[in-house]
N, C-alpha and C positions, 0 to 999 in steps of 0.2 A: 567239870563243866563242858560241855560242849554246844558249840556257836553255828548254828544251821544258817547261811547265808544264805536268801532267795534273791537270787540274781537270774532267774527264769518264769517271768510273770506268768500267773496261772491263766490257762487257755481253756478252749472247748475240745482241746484234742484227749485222747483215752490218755497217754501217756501222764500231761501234767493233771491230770485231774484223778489219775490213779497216786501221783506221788502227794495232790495236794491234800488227798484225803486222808492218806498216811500222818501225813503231819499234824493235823486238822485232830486228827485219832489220838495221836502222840502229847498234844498239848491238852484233850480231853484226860487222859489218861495219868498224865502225870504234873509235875510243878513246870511251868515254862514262864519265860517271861517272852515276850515277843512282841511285835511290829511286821510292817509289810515290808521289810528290809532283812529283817532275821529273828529269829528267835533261839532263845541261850534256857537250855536244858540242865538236868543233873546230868553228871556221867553214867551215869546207870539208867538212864531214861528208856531206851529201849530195851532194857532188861526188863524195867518193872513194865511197860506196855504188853512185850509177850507174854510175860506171866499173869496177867488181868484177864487173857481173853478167855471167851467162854467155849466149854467144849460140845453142847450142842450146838453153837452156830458155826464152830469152826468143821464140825462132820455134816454141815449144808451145804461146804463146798464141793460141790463134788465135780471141779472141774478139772479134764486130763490134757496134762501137757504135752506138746511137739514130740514127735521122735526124737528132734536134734537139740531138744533141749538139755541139758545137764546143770541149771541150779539148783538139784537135789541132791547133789552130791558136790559141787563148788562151792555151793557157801558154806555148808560145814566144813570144807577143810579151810577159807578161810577164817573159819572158828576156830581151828584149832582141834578140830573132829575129824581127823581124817578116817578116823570107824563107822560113820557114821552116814546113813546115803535112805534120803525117804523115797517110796514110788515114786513115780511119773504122777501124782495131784497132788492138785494143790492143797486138799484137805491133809495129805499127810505132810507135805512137807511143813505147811504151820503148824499143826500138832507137835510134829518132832521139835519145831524151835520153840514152842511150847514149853516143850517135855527138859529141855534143855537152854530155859532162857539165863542161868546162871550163869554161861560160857558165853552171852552176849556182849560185848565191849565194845565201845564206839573210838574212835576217833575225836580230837578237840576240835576237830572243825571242818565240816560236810560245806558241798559249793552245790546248791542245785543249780547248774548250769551246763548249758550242751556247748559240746567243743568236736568239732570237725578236723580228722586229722586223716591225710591221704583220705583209706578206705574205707577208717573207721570214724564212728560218734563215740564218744569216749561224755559221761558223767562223772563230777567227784573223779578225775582220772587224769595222770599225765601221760599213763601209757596205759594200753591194754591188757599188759600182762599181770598189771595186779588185779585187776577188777574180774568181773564175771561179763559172761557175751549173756546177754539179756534175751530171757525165753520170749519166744515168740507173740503169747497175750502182750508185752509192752511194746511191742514192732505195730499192733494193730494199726498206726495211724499212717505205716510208711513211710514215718519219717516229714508228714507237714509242716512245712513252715521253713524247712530245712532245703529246701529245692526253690532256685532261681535262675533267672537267666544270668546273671552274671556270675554263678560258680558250671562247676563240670557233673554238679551231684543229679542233675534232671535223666543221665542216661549211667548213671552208676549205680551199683548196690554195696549199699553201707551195711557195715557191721555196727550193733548196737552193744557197749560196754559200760558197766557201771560198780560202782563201789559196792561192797559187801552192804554199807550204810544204807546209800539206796535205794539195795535191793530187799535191804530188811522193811527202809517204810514204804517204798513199795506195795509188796507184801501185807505190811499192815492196811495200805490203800484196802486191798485186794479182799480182805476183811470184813474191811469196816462197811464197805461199799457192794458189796455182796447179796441180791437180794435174792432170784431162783434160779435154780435151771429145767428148761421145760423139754421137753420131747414131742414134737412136732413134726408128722409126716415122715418118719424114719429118719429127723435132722435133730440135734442137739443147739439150744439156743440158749445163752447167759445173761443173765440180767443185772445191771450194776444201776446203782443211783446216788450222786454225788449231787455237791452242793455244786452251784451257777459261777462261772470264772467270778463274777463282782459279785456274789453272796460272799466267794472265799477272800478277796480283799476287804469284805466289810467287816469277816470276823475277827480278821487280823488287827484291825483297829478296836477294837470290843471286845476286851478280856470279857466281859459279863453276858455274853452273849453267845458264847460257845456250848455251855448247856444245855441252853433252851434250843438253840437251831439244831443239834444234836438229837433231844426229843423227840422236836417234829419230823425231824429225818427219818428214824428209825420205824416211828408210828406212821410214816407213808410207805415205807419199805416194807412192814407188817402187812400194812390194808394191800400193795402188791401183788405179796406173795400170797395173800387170801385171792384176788384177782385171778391170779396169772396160772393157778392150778386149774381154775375152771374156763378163763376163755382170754387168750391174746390181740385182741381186736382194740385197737391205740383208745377209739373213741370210746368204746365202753370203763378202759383206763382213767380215762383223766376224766369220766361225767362222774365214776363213782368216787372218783378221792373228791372232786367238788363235791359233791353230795353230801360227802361225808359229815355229818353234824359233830360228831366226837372230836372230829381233828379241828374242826373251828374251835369245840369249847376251849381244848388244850391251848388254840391259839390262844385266846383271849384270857386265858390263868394264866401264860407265859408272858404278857401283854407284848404281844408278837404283832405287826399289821400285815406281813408277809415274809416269806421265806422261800428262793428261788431253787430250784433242784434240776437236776440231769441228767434221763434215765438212758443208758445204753445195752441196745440189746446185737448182743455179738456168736455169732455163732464158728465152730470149726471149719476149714475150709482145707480139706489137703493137711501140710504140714506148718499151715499156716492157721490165722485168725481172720473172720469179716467184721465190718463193724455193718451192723442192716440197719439198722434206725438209731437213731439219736432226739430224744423228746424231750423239749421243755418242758420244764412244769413249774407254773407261779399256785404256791399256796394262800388265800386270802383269808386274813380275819372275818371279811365281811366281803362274800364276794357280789360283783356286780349285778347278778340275774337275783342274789336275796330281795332289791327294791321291785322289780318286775314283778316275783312271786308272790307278793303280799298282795298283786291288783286279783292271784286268781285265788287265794287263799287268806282268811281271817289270820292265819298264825304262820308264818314263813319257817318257822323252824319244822312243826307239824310237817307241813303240806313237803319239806326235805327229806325229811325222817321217810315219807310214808313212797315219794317219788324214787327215793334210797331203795327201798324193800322191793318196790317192783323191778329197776333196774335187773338186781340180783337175783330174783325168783327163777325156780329152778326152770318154768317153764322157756324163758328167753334165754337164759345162759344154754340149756341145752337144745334148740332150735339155731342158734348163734352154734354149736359145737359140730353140728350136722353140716355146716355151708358147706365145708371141701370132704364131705365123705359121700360115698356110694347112697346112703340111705340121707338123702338131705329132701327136710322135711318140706312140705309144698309154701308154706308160707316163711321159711327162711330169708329171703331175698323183703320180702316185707317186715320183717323184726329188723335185719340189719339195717333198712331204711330208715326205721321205727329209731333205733339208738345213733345213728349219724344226725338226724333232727334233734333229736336229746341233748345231743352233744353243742350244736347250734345255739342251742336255748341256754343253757347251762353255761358253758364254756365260753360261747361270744356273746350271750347275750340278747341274741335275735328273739323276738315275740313267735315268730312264724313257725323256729324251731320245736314251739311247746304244738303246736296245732299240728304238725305235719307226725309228729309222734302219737297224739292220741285219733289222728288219720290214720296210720300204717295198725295202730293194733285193732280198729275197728276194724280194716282190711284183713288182717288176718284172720279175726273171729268170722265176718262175710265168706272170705275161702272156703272156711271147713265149717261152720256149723251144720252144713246139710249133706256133709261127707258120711260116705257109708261104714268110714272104718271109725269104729268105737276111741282109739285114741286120740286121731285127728279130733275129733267130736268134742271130748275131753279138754285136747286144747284151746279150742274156742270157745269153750268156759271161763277157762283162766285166761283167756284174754280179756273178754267181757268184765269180768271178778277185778281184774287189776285196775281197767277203765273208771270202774265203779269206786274204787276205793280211793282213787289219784281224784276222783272231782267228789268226793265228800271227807277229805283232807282238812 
């Protein structure tokens, strides 16, 4: 058996919400009994979690680690592998613990808990020389929460160390939590989405409830990574997961009334990590703008479905794709306007928000219909066409 003690309440920093996801993974995964105080595993628990995972999601990581990192070669020989040393990514080094989840052996009893010692943070750790110095993706946060006036850490730099333990759930955070990576203006950008500090305290209390908030996670991380291949723009993010009529049904088979999640998107920096945004996101059964919708539409579901479709239409995703490039199209600045109102209506709620949207794409069809270039032309069709289809919804 092994007795995971949570004596480090889950926050909104990357760190605990990389570790909280790991565990969150680990009790999906396998038999746990638990509480928001601990949870008591088999001793094989993180053996059979590595051996579960799946090996096309685990070759979508394709994130590369620090120069100065080396737990690709540390935690194996805390295994007991000292042969044994995966690249600098992440996608090999879980594959290899993978490939090798037989030689995983825990510990009877893991402390998630941060302890300050001199110049080191030391997790699961009395000293730092058992542990591994933790790669710089778990540094992302700098260390918040850890700096105050009355210690000396505000003008120090600490060292990060942690148990083989975990660094294994960790790692499974790393996982589970994993949605894309995009390539943006010659920059590399990572995408994680975890559950809400008080969504993870709710589940802790709710064995029966770990599956279902799992589903829904997974199926926003999907709808995501369909997103985030064609356009990064936060607002056009969270109008289409609203929109989305599929993840309401799921909600309502799961009899779910909401599920809170929180998306970071981090990119490399040097020999270090940034963290660039951090986005709430509340999923509704029933979200608030559905009563609004039914004053402009017979059938609120319909008139989602069909407001869905235009969102996404190739003609706004790639007008939207054009803003930071050489060739950015004339009415781009009025689409982006067009989906920030969207976003308004949708997402808060505003009436004005639906008006100032089907404003900006009549504006954009005005720009170009009497333009002399054949595709401009084209697209003030499909805006007209999209207009037309959104008011006989």
């Amino acid at each position: 058996m092994v007795r995971i003690k949570l004596d480090l309440p889950p926050d909104s920093t990357f760190l605990s919400e990389v570790i909280y996801e790991g565990l969150m993974f680990l009790i999906l995964k396998t038999r746990c009994e638990f509480n928001p105080k601990e949870i008591n595993a088999g001793s094989d628990c993180l053996n059979r979690a590595y051996s579960s995972l799946d090996d096309e999601r685990i070759g979508n990581i394709r994130i590369v680690m620090s120069g100065n990192d080396n737990i690709n070669a540390k935690i194996f020989e805390k295994l007991g592998l000292s042969n044994v040393k995966s690249r600098k990514t992440y996608y090999d080094l879980i594959n290899l613990l993978k490939e090798h989840s037989s030689s995983i052996k825990s510990k009877e009893e893991v402390n998630i808990e941060l302890k300050a010692f001199k110049k080191d943070v030391l997790m699961d750790l009395n000293n730092k020389n058992e542990g591994i110095s933790a790669p710089q993706l778990f540094k992302v946060d700098r260390y918040t929460g850890i700096s105050s006036l009355d210690t000396d850490y505000t003008s120090q730099q600490l060292t990060f160390y942690f148990s083989k333990e975990i660094a294994l759930i960790s790692l499974l955070g790393v996982y589970s939590s994993f949605v894309i990576s995009v390539r943006q203006q010659q920059h590399s950008y990572y995408y994680f989405l975890f559950f809400s500090p008080d969504e993870i305290v709710n589940l802790l209390n709710s064995e029966k409830l770990v599956d279902k908030f799992f589903t829904i996670k997974d199926t926003v991380a999907e709808e995501f990574r369909k997103i985030l291949s064609r356009s990064t723009l936060n607002e056009l993010l969270l109008t289409e997961i609203t929109l989305n009529v599929e993840l309401q049904r799921l909600m309502e088979n799961e009899n779910l009334e909401k599920v809170s999640l929180l998306l970071f998107k981090i990119a490399p920096e040097g020999q270090t990590y940034k963290i660039y945004e951090q986005i709430p996101l509340t999923i509704y059964r029933n979200p608030a703008f559905y009563r609004i919708a039914e004053k402009y539409s017979h059938n609120a579901i319909s008139f989602c479905e069909q407001l869905g479709r235009a969102v996404s239409s190739d003609v706004i995703l790639r007008t939207l794709s054009s803003l930071n490039t050489k060739n950015k199209h004339s009415e781009a600045d009025n689409i982006l306007k067009a989906i920030q109102m969207l976003y308004r209506f949708v997402v808060l709620g505003d009436p004005q928000g639906w008006f100032g949207f089907l404003r900006e794409l009549h504006n954009s069809h005005a720009k170009l219909v009497n333009s002399s270039d054949g595709r401009e032309r084209r697209r003030a069709e499909n805006y007209l066409r999209l207009v037309k289809s959104i008011s006989y919804a």
